[in-house]
KOLNUKE-883717 format. One record per residue (C-alpha): residue in three letters; x, y, z. Coordinates in steps of 0.001 Angstrom, whole numbers, plus 500000, padded with zeros to 6 digits. Each point is the difference from the previous one (the first is absolute). Last residue first. Example, Ala and Ser with C-alpha at 12.3 -4.5 7.8 and 13.67 -1.06 7.14 Angstrom:
// KOLNUKE-883717
SER513670498940507140
ALA498630496560500660
//
This chain:
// KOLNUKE-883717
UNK938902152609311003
UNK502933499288501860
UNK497162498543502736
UNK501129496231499655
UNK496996498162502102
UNK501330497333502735
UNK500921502578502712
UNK496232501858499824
UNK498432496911500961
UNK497777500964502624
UNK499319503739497592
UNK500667502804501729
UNK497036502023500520
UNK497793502141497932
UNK497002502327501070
UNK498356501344496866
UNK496868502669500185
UNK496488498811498480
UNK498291503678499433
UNK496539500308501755
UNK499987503534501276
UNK500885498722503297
UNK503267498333498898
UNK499477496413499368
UNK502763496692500786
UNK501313498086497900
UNK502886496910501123
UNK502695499533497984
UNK503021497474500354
UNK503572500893497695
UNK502344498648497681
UNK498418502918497397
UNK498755498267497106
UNK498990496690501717
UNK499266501715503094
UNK497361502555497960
UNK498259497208497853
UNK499131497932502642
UNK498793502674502644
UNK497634501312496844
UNK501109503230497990
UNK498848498329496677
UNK496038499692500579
UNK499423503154502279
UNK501833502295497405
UNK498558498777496956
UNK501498498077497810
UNK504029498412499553
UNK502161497591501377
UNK503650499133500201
UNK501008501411496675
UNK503679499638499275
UNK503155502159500335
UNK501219498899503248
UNK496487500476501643
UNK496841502148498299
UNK496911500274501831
UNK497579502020498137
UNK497323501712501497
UNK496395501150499029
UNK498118503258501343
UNK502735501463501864
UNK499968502586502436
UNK499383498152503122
UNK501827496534499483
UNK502193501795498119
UNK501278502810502529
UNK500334496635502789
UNK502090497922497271
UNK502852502865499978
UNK501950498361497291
UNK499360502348497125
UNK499043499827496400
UNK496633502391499067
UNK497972499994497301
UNK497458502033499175
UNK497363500038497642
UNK497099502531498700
UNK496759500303500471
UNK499565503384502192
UNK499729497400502986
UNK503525498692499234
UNK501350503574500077
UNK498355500429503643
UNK501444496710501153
UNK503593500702498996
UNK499793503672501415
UNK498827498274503378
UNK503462497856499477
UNK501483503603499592
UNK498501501943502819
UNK500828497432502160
UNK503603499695499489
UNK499457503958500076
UNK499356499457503980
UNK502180497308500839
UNK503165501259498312
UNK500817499379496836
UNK503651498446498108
UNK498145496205499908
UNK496865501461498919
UNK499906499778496436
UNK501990496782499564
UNK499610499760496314
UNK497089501640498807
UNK498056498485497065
UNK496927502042498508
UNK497754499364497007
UNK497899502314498213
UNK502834502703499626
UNK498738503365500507
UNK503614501217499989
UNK499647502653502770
UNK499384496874502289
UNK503459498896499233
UNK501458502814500427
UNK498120500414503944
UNK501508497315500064
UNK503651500758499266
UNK499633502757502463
UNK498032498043502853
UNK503831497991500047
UNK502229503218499742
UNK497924501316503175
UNK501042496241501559
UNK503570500339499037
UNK500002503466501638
UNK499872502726497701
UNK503111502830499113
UNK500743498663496309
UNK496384500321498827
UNK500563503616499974
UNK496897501733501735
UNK497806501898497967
UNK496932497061500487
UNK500598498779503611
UNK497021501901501300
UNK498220497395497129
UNK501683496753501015
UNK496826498770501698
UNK499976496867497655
UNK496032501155499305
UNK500822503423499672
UNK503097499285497809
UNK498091498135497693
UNK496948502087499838
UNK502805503375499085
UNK501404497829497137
UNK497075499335498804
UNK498558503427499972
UNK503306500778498190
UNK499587497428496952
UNK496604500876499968
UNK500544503628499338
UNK502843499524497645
UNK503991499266500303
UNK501578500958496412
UNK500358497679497326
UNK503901499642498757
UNK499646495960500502
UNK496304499500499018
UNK497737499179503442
UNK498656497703502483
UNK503250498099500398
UNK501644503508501149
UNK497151500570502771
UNK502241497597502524
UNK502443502612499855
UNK497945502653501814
UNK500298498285503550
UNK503762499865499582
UNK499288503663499003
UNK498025500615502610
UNK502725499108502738
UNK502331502337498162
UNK502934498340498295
UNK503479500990500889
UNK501480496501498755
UNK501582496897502622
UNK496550497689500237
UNK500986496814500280
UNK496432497376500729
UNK499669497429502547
UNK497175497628499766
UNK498483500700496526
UNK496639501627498901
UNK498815498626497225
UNK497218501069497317
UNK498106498184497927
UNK497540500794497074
UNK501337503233498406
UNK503478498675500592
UNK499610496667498457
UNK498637501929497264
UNK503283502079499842
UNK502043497095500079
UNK498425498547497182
UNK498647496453499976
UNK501013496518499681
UNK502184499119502450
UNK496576501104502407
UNK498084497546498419
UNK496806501205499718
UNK496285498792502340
UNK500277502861502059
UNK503621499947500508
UNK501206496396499185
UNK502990498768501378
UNK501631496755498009
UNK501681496545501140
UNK503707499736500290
UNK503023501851499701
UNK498277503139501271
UNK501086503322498731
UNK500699503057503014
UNK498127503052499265
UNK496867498496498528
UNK498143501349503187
UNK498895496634501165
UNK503644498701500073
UNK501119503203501981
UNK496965498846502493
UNK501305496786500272
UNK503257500930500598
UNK499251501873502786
UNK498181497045501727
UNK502630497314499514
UNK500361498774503235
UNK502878501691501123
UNK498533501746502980
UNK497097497499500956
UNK496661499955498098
UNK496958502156499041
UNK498179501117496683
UNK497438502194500997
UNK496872500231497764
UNK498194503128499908
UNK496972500013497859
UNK498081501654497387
UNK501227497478497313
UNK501239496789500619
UNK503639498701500379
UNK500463496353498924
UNK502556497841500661
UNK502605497432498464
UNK503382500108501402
UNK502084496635498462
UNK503601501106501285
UNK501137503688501289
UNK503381500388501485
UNK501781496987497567
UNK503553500605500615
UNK502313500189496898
UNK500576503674500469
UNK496745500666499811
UNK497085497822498905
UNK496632500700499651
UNK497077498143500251
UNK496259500402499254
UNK496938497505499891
UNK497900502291498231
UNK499573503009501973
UNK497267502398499376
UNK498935503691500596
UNK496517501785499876
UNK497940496707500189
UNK496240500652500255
UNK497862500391502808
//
């Protein structure tokens, strides 16, 4: 596997308060890597960093071997695409034309929509299971319908590389599922996802590498089994782990309160 997205030991500054400081990772192709840590940890921020939409003060992101300051929005566009935590949607657009949107990077301004860009379109929203939604103003969905919308987008974009910010944390169980086995599925086709959430148990299962992220600075990161040790977990999370297996084989989290719980600071 080669690297699809790069961080060169990062930071970024806002509002005089370091949130990211000396990040240096690498995200390889035709995987999922989650990157995991507290609320507050820095783990959104990231992501925007990776996607060229906030500037770093230090260090450099590289998207497939470019620096992203460097290049076109538009390219960035054709390579990456981002789906964001929580997005405002207050326009009369259909559900397929949120979907349709995506297209516009893949053709001139005034072009019309063509045979592919609709067949994608339709793939996407089968895959996000958005497509009963598709006449339906995007104004009358649940947060979570709103949340498969922007991905299904995303997916209509063709993008190589995939971050989604907290995709599951509007879902219920069921199309929780359906997304993180989305995530796998689009990782087997070759290309990459990532994926920033704090539910450890999702990327223990899901994910193919992990990073632990904590107050705005790498903790550890690798594959799954090698970062999300007993160690690593209570010094990110103030917390004791123990692992025990489902009966399909997946290592499932049991956490307790850490002995001495009263002596950490947890305003993290």
């Amino acid at each position: 596997m080669r690297d699809a997205l790069a961080t060169i030991g990062i930071g970024a500054r806002r509002s005089n308060r370091w949130i990211l400081k000396d990040v240096t990772m690498q995200i390889l192709q035709g995987a999922v890597t989650a990157v995991v840590g507290p609320n507050g940890s820095g783990k959104s921020s990231l992501l925007r960093c990776m996607t060229g939409l906030w500037p770093v003060t230090e260090g450099a992101v590289l998207l497939e071997g470019r620096n992203v300051t460097e290049m076109q929005r538009q390219d960035v566009s054709r390579i990456l695409s981002y789906v964001p935590q929580e997005v405002r949607m207050e326009f009369e657009f259909s559900i397929r034309e949120i979907v349709s949107m995506g297209r516009y990077i893949h053709r001139s301004r005034f072009a019309r929509e063509s045979v592919q860009d609709r067949h994608a379109v339709d793939e996407a929203m089968n895959r996000a299971d958005v497509a009963r939604l598709a006449e339906r103003s995007v104004t009358q969905l649940s947060g979570g319908e709103r949340q498969r919308v922007m991905i299904a987008r995303s997916l209509a974009m063709q993008s190589r590389i995939l971050l989604l910010d907290e995709p599951t944390s509007s879902l219920d169980i069921e199309h929780s599922l359906e997304v993180l086995e989305l995530c796998r599925s689009i990782a087997r086709e070759g290309r990459t996802v990532v994926i920033a959430t704090h539910d450890l148990n999702s990327a223990s299962r899901f994910a193919d590498r992990v990073a632990l992220i904590d107050s705005g600075r790498l903790v550890s990161a690798g594959p799954t089994d090698a970062v999300c040790t007993p160690e690593n977990l209570e010094r990110t999370f103030r917390v004791r782990s123990e692992i025990v297996f489902s009966i399909e084989g997946d290592p499932t989290f049991v956490f307790h309160r850490s002995a001495n719980r009263s002596d950490v600071d947890c305003n993290v």
